[in-house]
N, C-alpha and C positions, 0 to 999 in steps of 0.2 A: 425475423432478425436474429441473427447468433449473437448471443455476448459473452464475451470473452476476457477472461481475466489476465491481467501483469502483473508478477510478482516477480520478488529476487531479494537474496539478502542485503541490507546497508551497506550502503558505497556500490552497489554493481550496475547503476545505469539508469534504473526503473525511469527514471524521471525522461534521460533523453530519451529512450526507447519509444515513451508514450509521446513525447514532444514529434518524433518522426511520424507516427502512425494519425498524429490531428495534423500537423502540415500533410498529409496526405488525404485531408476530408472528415477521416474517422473523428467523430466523437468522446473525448476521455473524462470517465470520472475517476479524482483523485479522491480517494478514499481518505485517504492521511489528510489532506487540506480540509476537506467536508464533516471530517471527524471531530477539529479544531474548531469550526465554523457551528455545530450543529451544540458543540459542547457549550456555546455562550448565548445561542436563539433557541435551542429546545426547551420550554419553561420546565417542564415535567423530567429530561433529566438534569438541568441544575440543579433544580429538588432536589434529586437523590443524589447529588455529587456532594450537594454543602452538606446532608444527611449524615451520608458513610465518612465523608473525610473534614468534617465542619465548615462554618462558617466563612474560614481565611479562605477555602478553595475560591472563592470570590470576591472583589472588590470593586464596589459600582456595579456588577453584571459583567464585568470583562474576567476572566479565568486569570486565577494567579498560578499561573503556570512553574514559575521558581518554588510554591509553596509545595503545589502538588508533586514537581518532580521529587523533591529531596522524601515525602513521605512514598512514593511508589517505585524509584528507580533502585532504591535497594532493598526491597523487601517482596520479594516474586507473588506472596499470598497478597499484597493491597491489590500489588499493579493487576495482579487476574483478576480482584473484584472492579477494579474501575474499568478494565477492559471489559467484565461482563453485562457492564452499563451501557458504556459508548458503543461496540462493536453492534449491537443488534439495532441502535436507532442509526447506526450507519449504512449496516445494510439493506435495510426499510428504506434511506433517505435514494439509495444508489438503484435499488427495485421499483422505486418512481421513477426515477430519470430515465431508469433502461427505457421504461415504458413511453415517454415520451416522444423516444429518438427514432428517427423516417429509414437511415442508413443501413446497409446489406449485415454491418455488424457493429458491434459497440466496443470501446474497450472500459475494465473496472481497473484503476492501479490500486494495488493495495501490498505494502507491505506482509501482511502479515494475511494474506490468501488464506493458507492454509488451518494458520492457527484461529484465526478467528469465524472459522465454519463459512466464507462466504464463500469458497470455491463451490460448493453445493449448489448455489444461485447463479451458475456463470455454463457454459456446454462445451469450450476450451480454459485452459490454460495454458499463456506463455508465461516462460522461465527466463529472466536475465539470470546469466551467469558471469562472474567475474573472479581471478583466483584473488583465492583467500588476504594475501600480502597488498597486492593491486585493489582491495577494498580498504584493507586498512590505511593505506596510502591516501587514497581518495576523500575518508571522512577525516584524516586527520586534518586534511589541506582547508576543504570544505566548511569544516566547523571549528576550524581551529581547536583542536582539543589534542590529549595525549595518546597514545596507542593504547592505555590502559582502559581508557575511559570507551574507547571503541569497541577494545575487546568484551566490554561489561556487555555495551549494547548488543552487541553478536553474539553474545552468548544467553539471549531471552527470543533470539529467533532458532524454528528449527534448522537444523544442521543445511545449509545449501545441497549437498550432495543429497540427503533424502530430497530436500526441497524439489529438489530438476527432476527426477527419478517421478515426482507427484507431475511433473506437470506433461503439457501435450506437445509443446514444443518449447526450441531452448531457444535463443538465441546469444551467442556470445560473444559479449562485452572485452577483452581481452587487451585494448589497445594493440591486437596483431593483427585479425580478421578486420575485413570490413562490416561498420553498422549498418551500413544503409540499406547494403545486396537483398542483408539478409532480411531485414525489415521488408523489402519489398515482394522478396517472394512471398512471405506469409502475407502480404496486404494479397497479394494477385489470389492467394489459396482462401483466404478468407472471404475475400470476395464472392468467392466463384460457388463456397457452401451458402452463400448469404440469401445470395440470386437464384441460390439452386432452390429455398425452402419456402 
């Protein structure tokens, strides 16, 4: 079985991309969802969550997620040490499920591929690409929030252009290209390594 990872910077797609390739059969673990989900049933890291960042990071066992944002979203040294918590029981939670899955290939979505070492765990990479503007357009609608508050977040991911440049194939997002063509050639090529191994 190939598994194959989906990445791309904030606002570029990731989400419908993976939505195309599971209507088409394929398998998707959402790495971001699971990260969330693993952060309030993993007992051993809550421990270390309420540890580094106290007590408030929890309420009842549900994540105070408003607490944790304002102590990690502006301070780059937290946000790396909770990311070097959560990232590694994420990519252990997603190295089960690979294992699990029957299908020629798998996909992993993960924002942040590259940065958080699990491209290493995967034998492609695809890249949503989307231009820079046309993203910040996208989360402002999305999340209802400011251009400013976008640009913060865009700027804790690496650069898109190294990002595409890291991966095995692109596929782009653009509102000019069609999504779907190009979704489907990479499901036929993927396939075809799947069945081939």
């Amino acid at each position: 079985m190939v598994k194959v990872g989906l990445t791309g910077g904030i606002g570029s797609g990731k989400t419908t991309v993976s939505r195309i390739f599971n209507v088409l059969g394929i398998p998707v673990f959402d790495a971001d969802y699971e990260a969330k989900t693993i952060m309030e049933t993993d007992l051993e890291l809550v421990g270390r969550v309420q540890e580094t960042f106290g007590e408030e990071s929890y309420t009842d066992g549900i994540l105070n997620r408003p607490y944790l944002a304002k102590i990690v979203f502006n301070n780059p040294t937290k946000l790396s040490v909770l990311n070097s918590l959560v990232h590694p029981a994420t990519i252990d939670a997603a190295n089960r499920w690979m294992a699990r899955q029957t299908t020629p290939y798998v996909i992993k979505e993960a924002a942040l591929m590259f940065e958080s070492g699990s491209a290493s765990n995967v034998d492609y990479v695809i890249g949503v690409y989307a231009p820079h503007d046309l993203r910040v357009r996208r989360v402002m609608q999305r999340d209802n929030v400011d251009s400013e508050q976008v640009l913060i977040r865009m700027s804790r991911q690496i650069s898109e252009v190294i990002k595409m440049k890291l991966c095995d194939f692109v596929v782009v997002n653009d509102d000019q290209q069609l999504l779907i063509p190009q979704v489907l050639q990479l499901h036929h090529k993927l396939m075809k390594i799947g069945e081939e191994q």
